[in-house]
C-alpha atoms as a printed R data frame, in Angstrom:
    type eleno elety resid chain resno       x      y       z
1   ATOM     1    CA   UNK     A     1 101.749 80.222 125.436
2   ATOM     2    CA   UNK     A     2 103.408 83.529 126.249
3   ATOM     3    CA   UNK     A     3 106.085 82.990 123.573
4   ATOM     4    CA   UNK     A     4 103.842 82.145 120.835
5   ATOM     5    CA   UNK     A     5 101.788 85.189 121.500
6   ATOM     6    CA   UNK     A     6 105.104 87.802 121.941
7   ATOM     7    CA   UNK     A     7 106.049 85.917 118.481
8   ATOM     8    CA   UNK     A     8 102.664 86.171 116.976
9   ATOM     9    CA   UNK     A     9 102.347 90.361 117.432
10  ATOM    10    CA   UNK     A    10 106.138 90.699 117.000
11  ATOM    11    CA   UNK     A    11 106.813 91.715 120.259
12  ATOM    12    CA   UNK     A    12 110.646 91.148 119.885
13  ATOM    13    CA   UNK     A    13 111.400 92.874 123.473
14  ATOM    14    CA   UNK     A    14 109.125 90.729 125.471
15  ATOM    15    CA   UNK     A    15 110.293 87.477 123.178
16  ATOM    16    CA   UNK     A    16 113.949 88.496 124.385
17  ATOM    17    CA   UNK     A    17 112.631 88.696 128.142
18  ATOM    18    CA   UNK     A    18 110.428 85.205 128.215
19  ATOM    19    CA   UNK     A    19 113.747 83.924 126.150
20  ATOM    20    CA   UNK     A    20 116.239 84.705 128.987
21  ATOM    21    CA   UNK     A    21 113.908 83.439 131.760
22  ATOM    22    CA   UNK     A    22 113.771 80.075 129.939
23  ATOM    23    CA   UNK     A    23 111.011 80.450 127.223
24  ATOM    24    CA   UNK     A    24 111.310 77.364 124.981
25  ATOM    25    CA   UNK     A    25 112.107 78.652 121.442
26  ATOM    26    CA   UNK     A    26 110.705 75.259 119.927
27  ATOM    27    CA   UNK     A    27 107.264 75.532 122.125
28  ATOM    28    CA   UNK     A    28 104.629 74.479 119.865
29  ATOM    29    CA   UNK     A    29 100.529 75.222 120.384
30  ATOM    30    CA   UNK     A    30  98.359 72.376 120.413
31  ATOM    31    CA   UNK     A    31  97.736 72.508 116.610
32  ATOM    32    CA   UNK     A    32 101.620 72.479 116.047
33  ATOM    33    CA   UNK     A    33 102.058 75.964 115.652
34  ATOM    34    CA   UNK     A    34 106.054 76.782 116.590
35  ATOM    35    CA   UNK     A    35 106.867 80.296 117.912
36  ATOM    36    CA   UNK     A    36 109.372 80.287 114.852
37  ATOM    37    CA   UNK     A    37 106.059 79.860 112.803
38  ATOM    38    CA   UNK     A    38 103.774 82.726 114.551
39  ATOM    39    CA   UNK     A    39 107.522 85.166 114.204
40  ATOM    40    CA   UNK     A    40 107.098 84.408 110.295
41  ATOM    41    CA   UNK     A    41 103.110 85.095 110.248
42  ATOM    42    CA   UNK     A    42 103.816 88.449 111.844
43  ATOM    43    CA   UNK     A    43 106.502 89.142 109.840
44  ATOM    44    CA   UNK     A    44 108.867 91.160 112.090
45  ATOM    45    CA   UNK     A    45 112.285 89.939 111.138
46  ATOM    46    CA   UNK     A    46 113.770 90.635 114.749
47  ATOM    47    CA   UNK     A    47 111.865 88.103 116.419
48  ATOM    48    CA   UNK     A    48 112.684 85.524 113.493
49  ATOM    49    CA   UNK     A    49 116.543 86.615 114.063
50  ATOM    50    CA   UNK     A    50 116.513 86.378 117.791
51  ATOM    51    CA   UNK     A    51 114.830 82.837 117.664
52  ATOM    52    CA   UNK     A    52 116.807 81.623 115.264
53  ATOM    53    CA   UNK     A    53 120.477 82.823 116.952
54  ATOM    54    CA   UNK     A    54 118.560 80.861 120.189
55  ATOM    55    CA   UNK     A    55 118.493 77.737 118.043
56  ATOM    56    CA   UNK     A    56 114.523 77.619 117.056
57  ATOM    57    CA   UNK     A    57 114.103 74.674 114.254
58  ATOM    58    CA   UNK     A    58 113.108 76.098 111.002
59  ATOM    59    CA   UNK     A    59 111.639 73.101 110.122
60  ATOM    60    CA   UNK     A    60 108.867 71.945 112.417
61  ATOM    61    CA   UNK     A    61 105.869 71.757 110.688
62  ATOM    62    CA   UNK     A    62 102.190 72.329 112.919
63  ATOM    63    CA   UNK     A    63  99.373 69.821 112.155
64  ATOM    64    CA   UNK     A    64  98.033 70.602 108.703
65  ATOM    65    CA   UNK     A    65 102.526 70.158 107.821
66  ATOM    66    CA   UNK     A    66 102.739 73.828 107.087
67  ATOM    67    CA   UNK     A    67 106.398 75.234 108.331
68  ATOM    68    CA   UNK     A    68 107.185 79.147 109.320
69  ATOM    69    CA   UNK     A    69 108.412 79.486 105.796
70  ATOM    70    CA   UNK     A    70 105.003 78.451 104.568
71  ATOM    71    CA   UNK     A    71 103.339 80.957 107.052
72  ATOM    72    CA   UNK     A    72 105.543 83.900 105.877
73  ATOM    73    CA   UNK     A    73 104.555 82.927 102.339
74  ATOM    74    CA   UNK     A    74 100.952 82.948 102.707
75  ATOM    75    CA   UNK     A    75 100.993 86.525 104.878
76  ATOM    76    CA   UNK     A    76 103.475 88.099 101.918
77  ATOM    77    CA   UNK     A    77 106.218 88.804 104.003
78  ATOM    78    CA   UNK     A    78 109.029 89.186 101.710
79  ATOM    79    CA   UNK     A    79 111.649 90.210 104.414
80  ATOM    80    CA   UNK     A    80 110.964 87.043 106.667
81  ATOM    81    CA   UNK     A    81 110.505 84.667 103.833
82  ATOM    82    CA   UNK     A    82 114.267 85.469 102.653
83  ATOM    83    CA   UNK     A    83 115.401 84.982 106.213
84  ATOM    84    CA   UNK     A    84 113.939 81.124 105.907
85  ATOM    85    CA   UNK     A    85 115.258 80.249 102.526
86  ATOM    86    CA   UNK     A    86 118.670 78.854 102.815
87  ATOM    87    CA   UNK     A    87 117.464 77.602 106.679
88  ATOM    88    CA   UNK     A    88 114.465 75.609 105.543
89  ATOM    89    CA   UNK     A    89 115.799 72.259 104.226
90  ATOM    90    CA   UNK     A    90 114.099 70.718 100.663
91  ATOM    91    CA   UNK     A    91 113.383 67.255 102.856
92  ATOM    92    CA   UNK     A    92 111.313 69.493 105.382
93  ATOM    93    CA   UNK     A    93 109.505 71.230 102.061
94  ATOM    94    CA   UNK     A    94 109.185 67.469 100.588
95  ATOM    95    CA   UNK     A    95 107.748 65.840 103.433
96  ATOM    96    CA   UNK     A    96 105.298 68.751 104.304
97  ATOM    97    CA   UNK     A    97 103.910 68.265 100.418
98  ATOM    98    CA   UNK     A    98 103.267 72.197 100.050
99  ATOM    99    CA   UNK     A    99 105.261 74.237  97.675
100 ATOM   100    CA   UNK     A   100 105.462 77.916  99.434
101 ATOM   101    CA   UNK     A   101 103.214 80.152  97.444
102 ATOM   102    CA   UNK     A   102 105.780 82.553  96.654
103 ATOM   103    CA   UNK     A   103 108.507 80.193  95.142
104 ATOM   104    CA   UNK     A   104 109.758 82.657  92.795
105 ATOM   105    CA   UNK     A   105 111.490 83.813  95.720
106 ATOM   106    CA   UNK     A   106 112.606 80.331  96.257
107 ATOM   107    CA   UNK     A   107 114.624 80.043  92.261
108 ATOM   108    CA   UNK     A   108 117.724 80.465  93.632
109 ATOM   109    CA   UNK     A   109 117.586 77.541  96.073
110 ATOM   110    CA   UNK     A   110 115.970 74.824  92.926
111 ATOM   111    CA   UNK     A   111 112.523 74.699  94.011
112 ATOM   112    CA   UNK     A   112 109.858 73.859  90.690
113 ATOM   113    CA   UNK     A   113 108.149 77.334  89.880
114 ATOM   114    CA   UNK     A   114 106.146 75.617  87.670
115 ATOM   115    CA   UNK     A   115 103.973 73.359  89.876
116 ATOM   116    CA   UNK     A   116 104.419 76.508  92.791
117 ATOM   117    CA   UNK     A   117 102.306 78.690  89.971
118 ATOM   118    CA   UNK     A   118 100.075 75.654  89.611
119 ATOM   119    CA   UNK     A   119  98.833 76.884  93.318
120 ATOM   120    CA   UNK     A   120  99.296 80.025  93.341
121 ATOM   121    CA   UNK     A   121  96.360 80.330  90.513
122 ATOM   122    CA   UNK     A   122  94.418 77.999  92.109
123 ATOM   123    CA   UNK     A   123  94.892 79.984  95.652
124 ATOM   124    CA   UNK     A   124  94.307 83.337  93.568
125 ATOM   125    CA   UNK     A   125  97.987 84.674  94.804
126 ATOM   126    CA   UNK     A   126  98.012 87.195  91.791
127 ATOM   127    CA   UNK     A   127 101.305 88.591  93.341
128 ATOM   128    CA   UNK     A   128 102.577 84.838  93.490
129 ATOM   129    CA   UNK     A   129 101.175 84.459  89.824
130 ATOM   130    CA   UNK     A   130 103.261 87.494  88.924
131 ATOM   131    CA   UNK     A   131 106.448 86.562  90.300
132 ATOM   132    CA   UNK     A   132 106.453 83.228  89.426
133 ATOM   133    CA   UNK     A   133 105.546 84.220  85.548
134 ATOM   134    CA   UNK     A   134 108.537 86.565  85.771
135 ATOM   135    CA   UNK     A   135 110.478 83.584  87.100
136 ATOM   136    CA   UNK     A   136 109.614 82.052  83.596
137 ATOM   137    CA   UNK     A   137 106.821 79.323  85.043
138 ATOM   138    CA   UNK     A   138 105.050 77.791  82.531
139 ATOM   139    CA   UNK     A   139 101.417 78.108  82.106
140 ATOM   140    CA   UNK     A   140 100.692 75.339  80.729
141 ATOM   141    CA   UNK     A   141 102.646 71.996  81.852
142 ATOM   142    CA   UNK     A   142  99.632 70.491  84.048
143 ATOM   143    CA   UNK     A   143  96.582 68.660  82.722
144 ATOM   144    CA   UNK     A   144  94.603 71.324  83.708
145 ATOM   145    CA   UNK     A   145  96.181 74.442  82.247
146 ATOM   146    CA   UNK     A   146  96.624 77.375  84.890
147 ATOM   147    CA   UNK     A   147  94.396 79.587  82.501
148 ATOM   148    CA   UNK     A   148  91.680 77.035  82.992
149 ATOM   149    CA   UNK     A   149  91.768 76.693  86.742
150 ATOM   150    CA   UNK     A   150  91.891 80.647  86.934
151 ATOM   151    CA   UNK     A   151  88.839 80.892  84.474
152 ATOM   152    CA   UNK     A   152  86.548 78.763  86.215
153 ATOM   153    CA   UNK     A   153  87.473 79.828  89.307
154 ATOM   154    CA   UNK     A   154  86.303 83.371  88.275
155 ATOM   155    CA   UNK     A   155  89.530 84.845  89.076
156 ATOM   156    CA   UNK     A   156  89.897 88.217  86.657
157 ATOM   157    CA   UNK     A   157  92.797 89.793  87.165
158 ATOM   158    CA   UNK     A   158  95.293 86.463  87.470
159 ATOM   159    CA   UNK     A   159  93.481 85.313  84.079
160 ATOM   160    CA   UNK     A   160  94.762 88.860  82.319
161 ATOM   161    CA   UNK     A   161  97.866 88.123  84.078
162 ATOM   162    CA   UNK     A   162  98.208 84.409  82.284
163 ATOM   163    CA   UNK     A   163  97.108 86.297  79.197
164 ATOM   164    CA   UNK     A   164  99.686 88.921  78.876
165 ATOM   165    CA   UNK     A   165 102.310 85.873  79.374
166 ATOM   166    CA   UNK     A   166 101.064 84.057  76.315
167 ATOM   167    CA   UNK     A   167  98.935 81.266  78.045
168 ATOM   168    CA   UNK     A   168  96.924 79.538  75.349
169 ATOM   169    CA   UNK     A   169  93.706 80.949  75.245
170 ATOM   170    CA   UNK     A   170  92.159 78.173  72.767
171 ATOM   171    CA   UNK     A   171  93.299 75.342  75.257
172 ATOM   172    CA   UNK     A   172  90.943 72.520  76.652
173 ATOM   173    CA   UNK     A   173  90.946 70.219  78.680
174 ATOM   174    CA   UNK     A   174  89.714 66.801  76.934
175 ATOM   175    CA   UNK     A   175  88.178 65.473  80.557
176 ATOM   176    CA   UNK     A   176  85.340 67.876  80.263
177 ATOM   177    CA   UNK     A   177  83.789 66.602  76.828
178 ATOM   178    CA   UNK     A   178  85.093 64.581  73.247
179 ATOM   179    CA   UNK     A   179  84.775 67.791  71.254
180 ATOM   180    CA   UNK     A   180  86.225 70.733  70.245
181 ATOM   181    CA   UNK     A   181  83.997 73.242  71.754
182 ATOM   182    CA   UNK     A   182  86.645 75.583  73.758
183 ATOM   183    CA   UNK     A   183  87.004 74.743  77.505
184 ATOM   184    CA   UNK     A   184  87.499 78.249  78.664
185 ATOM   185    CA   UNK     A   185  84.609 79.477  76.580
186 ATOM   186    CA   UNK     A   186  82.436 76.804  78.578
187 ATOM   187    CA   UNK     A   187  83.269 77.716  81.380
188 ATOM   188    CA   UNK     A   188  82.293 81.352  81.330
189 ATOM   189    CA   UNK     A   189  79.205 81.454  79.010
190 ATOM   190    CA   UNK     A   190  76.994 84.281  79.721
191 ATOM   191    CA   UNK     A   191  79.628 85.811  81.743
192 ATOM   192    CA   UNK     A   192  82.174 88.875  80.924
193 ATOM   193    CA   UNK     A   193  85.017 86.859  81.066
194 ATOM   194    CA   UNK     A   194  84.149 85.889  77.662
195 ATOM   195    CA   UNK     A   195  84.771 89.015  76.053
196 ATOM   196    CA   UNK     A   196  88.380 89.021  78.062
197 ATOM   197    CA   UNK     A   197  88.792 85.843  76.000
198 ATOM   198    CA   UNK     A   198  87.248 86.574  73.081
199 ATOM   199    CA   UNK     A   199  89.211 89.827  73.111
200 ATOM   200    CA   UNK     A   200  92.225 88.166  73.302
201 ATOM   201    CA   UNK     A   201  92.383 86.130  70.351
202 ATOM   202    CA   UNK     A   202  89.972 83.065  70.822
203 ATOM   203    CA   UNK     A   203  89.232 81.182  67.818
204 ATOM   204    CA   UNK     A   204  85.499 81.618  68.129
205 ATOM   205    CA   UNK     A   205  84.814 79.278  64.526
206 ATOM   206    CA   UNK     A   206  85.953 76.298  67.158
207 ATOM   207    CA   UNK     A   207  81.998 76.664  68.713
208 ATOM   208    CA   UNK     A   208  81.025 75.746  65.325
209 ATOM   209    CA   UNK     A   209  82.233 72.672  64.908
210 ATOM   210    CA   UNK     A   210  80.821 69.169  66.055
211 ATOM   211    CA   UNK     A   211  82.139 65.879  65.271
212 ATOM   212    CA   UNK     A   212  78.835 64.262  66.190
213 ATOM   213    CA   UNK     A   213  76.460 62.790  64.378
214 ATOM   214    CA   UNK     A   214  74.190 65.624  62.015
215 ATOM   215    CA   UNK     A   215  71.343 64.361  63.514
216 ATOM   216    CA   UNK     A   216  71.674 66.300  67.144
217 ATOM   217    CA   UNK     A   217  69.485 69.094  68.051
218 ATOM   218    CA   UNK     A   218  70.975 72.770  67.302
219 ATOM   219    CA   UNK     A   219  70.609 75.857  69.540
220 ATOM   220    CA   UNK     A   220  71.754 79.431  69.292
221 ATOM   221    CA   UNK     A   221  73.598 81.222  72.265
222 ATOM   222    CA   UNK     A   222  74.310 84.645  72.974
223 ATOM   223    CA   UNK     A   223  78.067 85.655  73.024
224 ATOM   224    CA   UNK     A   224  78.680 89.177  73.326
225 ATOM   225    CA   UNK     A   225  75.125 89.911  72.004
226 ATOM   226    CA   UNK     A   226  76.165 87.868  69.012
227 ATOM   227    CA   UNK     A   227  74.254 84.858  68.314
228 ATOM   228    CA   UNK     A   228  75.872 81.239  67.562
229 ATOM   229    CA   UNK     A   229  74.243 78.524  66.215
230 ATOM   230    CA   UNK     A   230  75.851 75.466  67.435
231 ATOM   231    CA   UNK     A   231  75.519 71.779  68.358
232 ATOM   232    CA   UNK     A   232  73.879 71.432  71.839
233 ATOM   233    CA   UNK     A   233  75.912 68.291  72.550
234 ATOM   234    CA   UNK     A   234  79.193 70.567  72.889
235 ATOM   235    CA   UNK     A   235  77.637 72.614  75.254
């Protein structure tokens, strides 16, 4: 409606207006979106402060449970995001099962950085990845390590980003394969993020080893225009 779309381009003057002529500040569109919600995606702070002192609900989630503090997350608005903090209750976070992307922001009020930087690599949020690293998340508390999910996923500059805060570079992931053969490395062969990794300390003698029978067939690979002569069952 009219308030959702004065909301949605930060029109603060004509969200007063509908306001006083009896706009409901807890109108939802038919996907759930509140006004309080399209206010946080556009990221004008007036309109979040003048539905909020008209008693708007911080915590009415749309359809796919995302609330406004969620939206102002996603769209990097800082300002608005700060404004929603102390208003958005954990149970309202809890039940909508999505840690904002930007929970760094969040410390102060006990969310779990760690799981928030969990997404944020797998969303490629390098800011979120930033903040949340300088938040002290760690890297590598989940199954699948963050450098991992941020390797495969092709994602450059969040993968120098886990680098520079010490992320394990010679981690694996033991659901892939039984051997050593690096996890990282496998995912990027033939590709240039192998020299990032290689470059940053991978222990390289790790493609040489095979716990398999001596029988198996042996192949060489190219890394970095250097040849490797390995066991074709870690590959």
């Amino acid at each position: 409606g009219d308030m959702g779309i004065a909301a949605e381009y930060g029109q603060a003057e004509a969200l007063d207006i509908l306001i006083h002529y009896g706009g409901d500040e807890n109108a939802q569109a038919p996907n759930g979106d509140s006004v309080l919600y399209d206010a946080a995606g556009s990221g004008n702070p007036d309109c979040i402060e003048l539905l909020l002192q008209h008693g708007a609900n911080p915590n009415i989630a749309n359809l796919s449970l995302q609330l406004p503090i969620h939206c102002a997350a996603y769209k990097g608005h800082y300002l608005a995001l700060r404004m929603l903090i102390s208003i958005t209750t954990r149970r309202a976070i809890r039940l909508s099962g999505q840690s904002p992307i930007h929970a760094a922001l969040l410390v102060d009020k006990g969310f779990d950085v760690n799981t928030a930087l969990y997404f944020a690599v797998s969303n490629g949020d390098v800011t979120g990845t930033q903040l949340l690293l300088n938040a002290e998340a760690k890297t590598d508390l989940d199954p699948l390590q963050c450098l991992l999910v941020a390797v495969r996923a092709w994602r450059y500059k969040i993968v120098r980003i886990l680098l520079a805060s010490r992320a394990d570079v010679n981690c694996y992931f033991t659901e892939v394969n039984d051997t050593v053969f690096p996890t990282a490395l496998q995912y990027c062969l033939r590709d240039e993020m192998m020299r990032l990794l290689l470059n940053n300390g991978y222990d390289a003698e790790k493609c040489f080893c095979c716990p398999h029978d001596s029988t198996w067939n042996f192949v060489f690979i190219c890394i970095c225009g250097i040849c490797i002569y390995t066991s074709i069952c870690c590959i």
